[in-house]
C-alpha positions as CSV (number, residue, x, y, z in Angstrom):
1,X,110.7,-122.7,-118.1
2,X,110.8,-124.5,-114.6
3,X,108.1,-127.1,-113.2
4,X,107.2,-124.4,-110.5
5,X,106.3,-121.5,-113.0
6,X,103.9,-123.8,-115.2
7,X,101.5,-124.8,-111.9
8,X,99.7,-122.8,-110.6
9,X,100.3,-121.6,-106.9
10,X,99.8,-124.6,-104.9
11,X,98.9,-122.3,-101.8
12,X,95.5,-121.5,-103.4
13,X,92.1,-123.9,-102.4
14,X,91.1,-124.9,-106.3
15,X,88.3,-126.7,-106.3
16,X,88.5,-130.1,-107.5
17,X,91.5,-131.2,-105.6
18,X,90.0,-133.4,-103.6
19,X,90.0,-131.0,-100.0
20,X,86.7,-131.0,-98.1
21,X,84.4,-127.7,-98.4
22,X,82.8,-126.7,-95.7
23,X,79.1,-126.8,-95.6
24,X,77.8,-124.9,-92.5
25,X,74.0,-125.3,-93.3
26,X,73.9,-129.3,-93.1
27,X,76.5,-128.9,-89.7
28,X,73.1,-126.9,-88.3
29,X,70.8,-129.2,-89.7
30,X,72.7,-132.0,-88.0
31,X,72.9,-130.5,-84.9
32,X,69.3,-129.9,-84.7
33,X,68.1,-133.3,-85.8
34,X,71.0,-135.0,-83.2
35,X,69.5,-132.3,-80.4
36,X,65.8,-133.4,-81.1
37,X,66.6,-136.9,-81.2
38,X,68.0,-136.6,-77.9
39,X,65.1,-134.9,-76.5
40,X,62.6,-136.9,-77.7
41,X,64.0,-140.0,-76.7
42,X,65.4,-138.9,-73.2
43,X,61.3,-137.6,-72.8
44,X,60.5,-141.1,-73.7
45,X,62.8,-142.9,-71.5
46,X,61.1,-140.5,-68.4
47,X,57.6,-141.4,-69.9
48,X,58.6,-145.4,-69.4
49,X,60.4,-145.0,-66.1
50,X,57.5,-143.0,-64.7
51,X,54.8,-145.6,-65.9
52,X,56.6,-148.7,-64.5
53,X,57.3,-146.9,-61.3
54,X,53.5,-146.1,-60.8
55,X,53.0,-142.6,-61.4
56,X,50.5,-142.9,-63.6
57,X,48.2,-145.5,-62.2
58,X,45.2,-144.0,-60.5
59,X,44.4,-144.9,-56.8
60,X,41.3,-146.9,-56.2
């Protein structure tokens, strides 16, 4: 018998073999944490910017 027919076919994803897998719920999960982070803080940056340029002191 030859080396080739004793492995398996090396085309096939075994797992085990040290290839990354895919996990398309914690992409989603990332993206939504990354998108709120950057709403929240741009909001925050607008809340400070406004305040030191006056907009929320009343007129006396």
């Amino acid at each position: 018998m030859s080396e080739v027919d004793e492995e398996p076919d090396a085309a096939e994803d075994r797992p085990g073999d040290g290839t990354p897998r895919k996990r398309p719920g914690l992409v989603v999960l990332a993206v939504v944490v990354a998108a709120l982070l950057v709403c929240c803080c741009s909001a925050v940056l607008g809340l400070i910017i406004s305040w030191s340029a006056g907009l929320f002191h009343t007129s006396a």
